[in-house]
N, C-alpha and C positions, 0 to 999 in steps of 0.2 A: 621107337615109340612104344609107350609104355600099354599091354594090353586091358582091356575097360576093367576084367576082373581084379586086376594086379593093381587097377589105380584106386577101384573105391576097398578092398584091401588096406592100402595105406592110409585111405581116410576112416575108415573103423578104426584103424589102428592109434590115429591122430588124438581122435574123439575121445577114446578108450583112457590113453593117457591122461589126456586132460581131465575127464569126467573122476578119475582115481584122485586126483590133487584136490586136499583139504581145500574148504573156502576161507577166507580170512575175515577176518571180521573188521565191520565199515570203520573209516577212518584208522583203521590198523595198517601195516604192512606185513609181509608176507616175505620170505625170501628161502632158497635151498643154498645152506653155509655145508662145508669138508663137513660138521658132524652132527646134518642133519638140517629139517626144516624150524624155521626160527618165525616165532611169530612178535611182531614190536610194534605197542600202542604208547603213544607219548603224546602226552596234553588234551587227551579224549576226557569226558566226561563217560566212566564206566559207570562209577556207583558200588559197583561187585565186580570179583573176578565172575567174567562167564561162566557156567556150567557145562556149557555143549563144544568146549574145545575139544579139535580133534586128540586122539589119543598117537600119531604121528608127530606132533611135535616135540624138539629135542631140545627146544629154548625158547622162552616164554620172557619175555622183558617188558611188562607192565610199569613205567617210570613216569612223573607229576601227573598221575592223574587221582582225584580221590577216592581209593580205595580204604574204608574205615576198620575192615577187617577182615580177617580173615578166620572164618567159620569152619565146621568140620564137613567134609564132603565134597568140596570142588574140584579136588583134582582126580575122582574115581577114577576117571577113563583114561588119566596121563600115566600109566603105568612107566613109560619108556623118559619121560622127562629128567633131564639130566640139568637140566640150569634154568633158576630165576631168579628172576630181578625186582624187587618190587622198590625201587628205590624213593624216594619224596611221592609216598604215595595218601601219607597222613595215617598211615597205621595206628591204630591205638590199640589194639587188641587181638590176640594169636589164641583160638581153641585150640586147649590140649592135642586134640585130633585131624586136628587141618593138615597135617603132612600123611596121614596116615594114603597108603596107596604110592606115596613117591618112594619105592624102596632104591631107586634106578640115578638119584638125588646127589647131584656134586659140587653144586657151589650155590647156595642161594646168598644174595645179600638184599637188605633193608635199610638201606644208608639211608637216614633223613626220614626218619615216620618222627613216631609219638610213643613208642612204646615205653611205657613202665618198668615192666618186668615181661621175660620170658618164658612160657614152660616149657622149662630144657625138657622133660621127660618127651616132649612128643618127638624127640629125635632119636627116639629108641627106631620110629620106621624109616629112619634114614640111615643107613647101616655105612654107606659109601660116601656120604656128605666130608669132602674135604677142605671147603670155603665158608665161613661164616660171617658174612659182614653187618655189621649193628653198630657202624659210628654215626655219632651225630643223631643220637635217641635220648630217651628220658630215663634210663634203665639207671635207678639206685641201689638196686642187692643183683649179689651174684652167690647162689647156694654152694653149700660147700661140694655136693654132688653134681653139678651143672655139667661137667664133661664127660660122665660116667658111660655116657652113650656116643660120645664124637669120636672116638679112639682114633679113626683116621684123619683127624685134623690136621692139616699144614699151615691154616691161616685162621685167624682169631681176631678183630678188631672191632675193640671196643673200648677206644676212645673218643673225646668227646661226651660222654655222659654222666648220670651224678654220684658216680660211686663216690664213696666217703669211705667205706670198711670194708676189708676185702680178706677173708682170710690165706694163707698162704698156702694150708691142703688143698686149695681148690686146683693148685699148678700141681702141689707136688704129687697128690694122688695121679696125675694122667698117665703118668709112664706106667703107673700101676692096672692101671686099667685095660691097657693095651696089652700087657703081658699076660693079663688074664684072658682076653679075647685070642693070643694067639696060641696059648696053650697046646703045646702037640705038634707046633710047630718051629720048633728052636732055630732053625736055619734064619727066616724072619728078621731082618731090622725093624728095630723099633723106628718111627718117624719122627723128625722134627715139628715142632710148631710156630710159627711166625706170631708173637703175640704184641699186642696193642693197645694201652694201656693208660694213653697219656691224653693229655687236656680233662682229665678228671679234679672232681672239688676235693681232693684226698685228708682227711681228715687226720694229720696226726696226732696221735693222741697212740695211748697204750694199748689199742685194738686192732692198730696197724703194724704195731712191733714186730710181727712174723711175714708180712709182705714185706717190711721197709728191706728184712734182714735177708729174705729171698733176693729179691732185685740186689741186695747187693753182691750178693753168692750166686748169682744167677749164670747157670752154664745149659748145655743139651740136656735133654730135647728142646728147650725153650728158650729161643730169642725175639730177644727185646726189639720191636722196631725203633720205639724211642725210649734208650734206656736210663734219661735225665729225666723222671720222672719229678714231680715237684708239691710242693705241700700246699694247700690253701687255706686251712686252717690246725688248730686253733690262731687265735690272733700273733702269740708270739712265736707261732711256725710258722707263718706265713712264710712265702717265696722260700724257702729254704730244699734245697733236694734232697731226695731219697739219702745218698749218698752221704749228704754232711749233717741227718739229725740222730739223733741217738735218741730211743722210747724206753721208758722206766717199764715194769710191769704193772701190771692191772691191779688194782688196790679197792677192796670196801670202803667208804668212807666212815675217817675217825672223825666225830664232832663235840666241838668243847665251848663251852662261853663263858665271858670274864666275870661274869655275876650271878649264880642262879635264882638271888634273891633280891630284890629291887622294889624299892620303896619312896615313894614321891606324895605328894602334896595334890590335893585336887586342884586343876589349872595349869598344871606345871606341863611339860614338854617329856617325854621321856622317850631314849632307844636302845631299845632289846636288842643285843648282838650273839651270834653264834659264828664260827669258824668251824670250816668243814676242810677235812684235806683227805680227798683220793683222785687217783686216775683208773679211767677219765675225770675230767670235771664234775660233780654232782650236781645235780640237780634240789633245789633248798627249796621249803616248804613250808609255810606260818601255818600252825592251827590251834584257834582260839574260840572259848565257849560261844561268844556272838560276833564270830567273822560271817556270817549271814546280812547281820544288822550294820555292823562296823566295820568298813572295809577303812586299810590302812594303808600309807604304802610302805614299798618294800624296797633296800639300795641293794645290789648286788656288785661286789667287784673282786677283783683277781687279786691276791698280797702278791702269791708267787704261783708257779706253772702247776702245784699241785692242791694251791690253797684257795679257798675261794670263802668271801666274808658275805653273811648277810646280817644286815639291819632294818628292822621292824619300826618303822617311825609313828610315834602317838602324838598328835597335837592333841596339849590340854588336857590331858588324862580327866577321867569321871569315874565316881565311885563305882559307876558299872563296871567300867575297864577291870577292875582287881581279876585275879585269877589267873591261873596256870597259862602259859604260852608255850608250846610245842615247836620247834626247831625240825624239820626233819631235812634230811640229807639222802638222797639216792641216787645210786648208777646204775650200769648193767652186772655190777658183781655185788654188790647190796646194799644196803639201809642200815642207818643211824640217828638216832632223836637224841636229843637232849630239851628237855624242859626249864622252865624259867618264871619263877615267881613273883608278878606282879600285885605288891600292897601300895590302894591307894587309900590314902587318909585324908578323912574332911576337913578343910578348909577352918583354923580357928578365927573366925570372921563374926560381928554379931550384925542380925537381921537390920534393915532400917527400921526404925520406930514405925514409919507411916507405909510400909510393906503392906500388900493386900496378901500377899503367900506366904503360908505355913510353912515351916521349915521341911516340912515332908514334901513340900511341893516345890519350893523354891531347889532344894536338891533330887528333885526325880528326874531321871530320863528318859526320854520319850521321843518317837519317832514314829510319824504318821505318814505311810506310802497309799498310793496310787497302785495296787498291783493286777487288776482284770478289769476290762470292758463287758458289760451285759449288752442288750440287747436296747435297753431302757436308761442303763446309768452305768455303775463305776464300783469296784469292790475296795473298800479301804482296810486298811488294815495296819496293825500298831505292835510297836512290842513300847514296853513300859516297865521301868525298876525302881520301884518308891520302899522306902522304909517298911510300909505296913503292906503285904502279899493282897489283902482282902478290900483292895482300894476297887471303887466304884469308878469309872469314865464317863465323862460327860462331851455329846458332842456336840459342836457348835456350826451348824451350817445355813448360809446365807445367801443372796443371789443378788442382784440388782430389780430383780421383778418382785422381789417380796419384802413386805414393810418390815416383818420382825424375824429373825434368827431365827428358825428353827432348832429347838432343844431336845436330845434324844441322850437319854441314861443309859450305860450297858455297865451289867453287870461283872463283880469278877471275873476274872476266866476265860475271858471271850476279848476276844482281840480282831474280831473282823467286824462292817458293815455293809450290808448295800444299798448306794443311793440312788430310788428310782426316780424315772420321768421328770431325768435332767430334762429345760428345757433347751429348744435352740437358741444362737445367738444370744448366748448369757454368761456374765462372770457369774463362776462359784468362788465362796471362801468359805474350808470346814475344816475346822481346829480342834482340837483333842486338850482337854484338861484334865485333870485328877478330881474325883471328887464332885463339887460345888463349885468348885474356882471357877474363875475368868480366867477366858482362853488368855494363853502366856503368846508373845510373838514365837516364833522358832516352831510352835509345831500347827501349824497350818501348812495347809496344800490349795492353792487358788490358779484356778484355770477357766478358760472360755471357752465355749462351745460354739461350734461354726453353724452354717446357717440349716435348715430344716432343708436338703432337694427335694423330699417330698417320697412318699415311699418307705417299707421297714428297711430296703438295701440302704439308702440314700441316709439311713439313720443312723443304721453301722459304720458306714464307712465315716460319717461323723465324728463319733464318740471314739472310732478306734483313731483315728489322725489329730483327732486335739483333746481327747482325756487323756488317753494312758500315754502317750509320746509327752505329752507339757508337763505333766505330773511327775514322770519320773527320768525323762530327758533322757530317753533313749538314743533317738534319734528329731530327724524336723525333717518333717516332708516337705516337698516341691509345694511351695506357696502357704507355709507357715512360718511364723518367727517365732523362735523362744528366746525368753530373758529370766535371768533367774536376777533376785531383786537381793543383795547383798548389802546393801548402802542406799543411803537417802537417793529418789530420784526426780526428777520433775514428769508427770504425766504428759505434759504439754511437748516437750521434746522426745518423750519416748514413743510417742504419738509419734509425731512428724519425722522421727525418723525411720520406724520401721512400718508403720501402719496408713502410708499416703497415701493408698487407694482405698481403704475402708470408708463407711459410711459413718460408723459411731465407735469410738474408742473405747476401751477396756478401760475402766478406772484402773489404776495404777497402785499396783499389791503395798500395803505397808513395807517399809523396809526393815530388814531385821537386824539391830544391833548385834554385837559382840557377845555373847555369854558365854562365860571361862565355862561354864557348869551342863551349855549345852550346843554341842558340835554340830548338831544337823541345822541350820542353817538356810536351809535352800527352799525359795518361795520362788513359784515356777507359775509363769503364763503365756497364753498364745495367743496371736493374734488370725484369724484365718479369714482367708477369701471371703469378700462380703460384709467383714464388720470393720470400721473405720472412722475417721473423726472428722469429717465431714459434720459439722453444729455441733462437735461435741463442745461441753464444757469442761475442764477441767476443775475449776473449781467448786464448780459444783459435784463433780466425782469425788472429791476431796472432801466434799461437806458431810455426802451421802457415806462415803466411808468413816468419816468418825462419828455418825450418828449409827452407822451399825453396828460399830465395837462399843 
């Protein structure tokens, strides 16, 4: 039997040990593995890695729990830390400095975050890091220096992510780098690398040409895990391997087009083409005096894998349209324009007899937008191309609450307006003319203003959801309809079908013919929460509209 001294002895002794044993932290585990104590939280809500981890742990495997990054300073006191894991942990971002203190560091992986990109440089404090795993992340570029600091890598994977361009110094440099670090040491083999590479979106094209030609010469230090590496783009590389494509070199683009002088008729149809040929594919560019005001579309399509066509589509050309068109073409090895001269000639047509427009007016063009909310009203603003530069604007704004049009003059030169203390629940129509004239259809702008809540907030948020959105048809918020009015329409069914819950319906915008001579076209209104046709008339909307114009 064991004497009293000798037995509580052994319970100091018990105590002692225990009390020296790291705590773990809740809902973690805790275990003593052959190379050391391992600490493992999976499916916890952390938030952050810990800060007060013991500096005795020798593996740290933090895996699905949301860890959104990793900052500089957590692992100060892990000096002795040789492994971790942060695997589907939603990583989206690594400080430069977050390894700094792990000099002790030999396999970390990050399989399944969120990462973009890397900063390889922070693995200059990881001098012994032989594992690197980053499959199944977000990561698009890989620098050409990235490895400059891993020299003892055996394992690399990084597939699954978005590489597209990768160049081939990135592998061939690493033996080089080793050789540098082992300097003075000739005995030293160099190490292999196990690399990883595939289920990437690989972009062939001629920027790949010195990867493709790597993989295919590919020998020690570096093997391929999977060395059927595969194309996903461009379109006519698809599914094609490493193996079976052959890349041209990288090319400026040359660009030429079949007309540089082009001449049409007012009304007529016309398309400006340019041919662009380098690798990679360039990138094509319209630029035109009033691509501000006249937006046009543009076709682009492939002839062959190094040529690539665009066309400029003009419906119904206008005396405005005449003027230089710019072509431009660029890649990543450089830029090429070619210009293209557009003459338009007026229309030999003679006026009707009983014409209320002057030829100066009947041929000007004009476009009246919607482009800022006040606080009170609406900022308009116009661009205008008439014969005579020193033309006068006249504007025409009307409402449903007010018996007569409102007439306002502006002078040369001035091409904005501001209309205040819009009221609530009201159509506006305010039309733009040259001169004296009578508003022309085609350049009005007519919208309805939703109901007053009450309040300057309640005013705003007004005027910003059904002026500037119906006016210039950006978008349509949750609980408005726009219609742009193209073609003859009935009020009475545009009512009943977009405005069923309203109480009084929106008279019903003129609609705007055809004119060869004027493309803007678009008469835009809204119907909002609150206003509706409930007793509306239509015909009488009808009435009240032609006694307004």
């Amino acid at each position: 039997m064991a004497s009293v001294p000798h037995y509580f002895l052994l319970v100091l002794v018990f105590l002692d040990s225990h009390v020296a044993q790291p705590s773990c932290l809740p809902g973690c585990a805790c275990s003593e593995e052959s190379f050391g104590r391992t600490l493992k939280c999976v499916s916890i809500s952390l938030g952050e890695i810990p800060r007060n981890l013991s500096e005795e742990f020798k593996q740290v495997r933090i895996e699905n729990s949301p860890v959104f990054e990793l900052p500089r300073g957590f692992f100060i006191n892990m000096h002795t830390l040789e492994y971790l894991w942060l695997n589907f942990d939603n990583v989206t971002v690594i400080h430069p400095g977050a390894l700094e203190h792990l000099s002790e560091l030999k396999e970390l992986r990050l399989e399944g975050n969120k990462l973009r990109s890397v900063p390889w440089t922070a693995f200059r404090a990881t001098p012994l890091l032989r594992i690197l795993d980053l499959k199944h992340n977000r990561i698009d570029a890989l620098p050409e220096l990235a490895l400059q600091f891993l020299v003892n890598l055996t394992y690399l994977d990084l597939s699954s992510n978005r590489l597209t361009v990768v160049s081939k110094n990135v592998f061939l440099n690493w033996p080089a780098y080793q050789k540098h670090r082992q300097s003075g040491h000739e005995a030293e083999m160099l190490s292999s690398m196990v690399l990883a590479l595939h289920d990437n979106p690989w972009l062939c094209d001629c920027r790949l040409r010195g990867l493709v030609q790597f993989i295919k010469s590919i020998s020690l230090p570096v093997i391929l895990v999977n060395p059927y590496l595969m194309c996903r783009g461009p379109l006519f590389k698809a599914g094609q391997l490493f193996h079976e494509t052959e890349l041209s070199v990288c090319t400026k683009p040359q660009i030429s087009t079949p007309s540089a002088n082009v001449s049409v008729q007012v009304g007529q149809n016309v398309t400006l083409r340019c041919l662009a040929q380098a690798s990679p594919s360039p990138t094509i560019a319209w630029t035109y005096p009033l691509s501000t005001w006249r937006e046009f579309d543009v076709l682009t399509s492939f002839t062959a894998e190094d040529a690539t066509l665009s066309e400029l589509v003009i419906p119904a050309a206008h005396l405005v349209d005449r003027g230089n068109y710019t072509c431009m073409a660029s890649n990543p090895i450089g830029m090429s324009t070619v210009v293209i001269s557009l003459r338009v000639q007026p229309a030999q047509a003679l006026l009707a007899p009983r014409s209320v427009f002057s030829p100066s007016e009947s041929s000007a063009y004009v476009d009246l937008r919607v482009v800022k909310q006040t606080v009170h009203g609406i900022l308009l603003e116009w661009f205008a191309a008439a014969d005579t530069p020193e033309t006068w604007f006249t504007l025409y704004i009307a409402s449903d609450e007010a018996f007569r049009k409102k007439v306002v003059h502006v002078g040369p030169g001035i091409n904005t307006y501001t209309v205040d203390d819009l009221l609530p629940g009201t159509k506006y129509e305010i039309c733009l003319s040259l001169g004296g004239q009578p508003p022309r259809q085609g350049r009005c702008v007519v919208f309805v203003t939703g109901r007053d809540d009450g309040g300057l907030e309640g005013r705003e948020r007004l005027l910003h959801t059904t002026v500037i959105l119906c006016a210039v048809l950006l978008a349509v918020p949750v609980g408005a309809y726009a219609w742009a009015a193209q073609a003859p329409c009935s009020c009475r069914g545009w009512g009943q079908r977009w405005c069923l819950h309203r109480r009084k319906a929106p008279r019903c915008p003129q609609a705007v013919p055809e004119h060869r001579d004027d493309p803007y076209r678009d008469h835009t209104a809204v119907c909002e929460d609150g206003l509706g046709p409930g007793g509306a008339d239509p015909e009488g909307d009808e009435q009240r509209a032609g006694e307004g114009d």
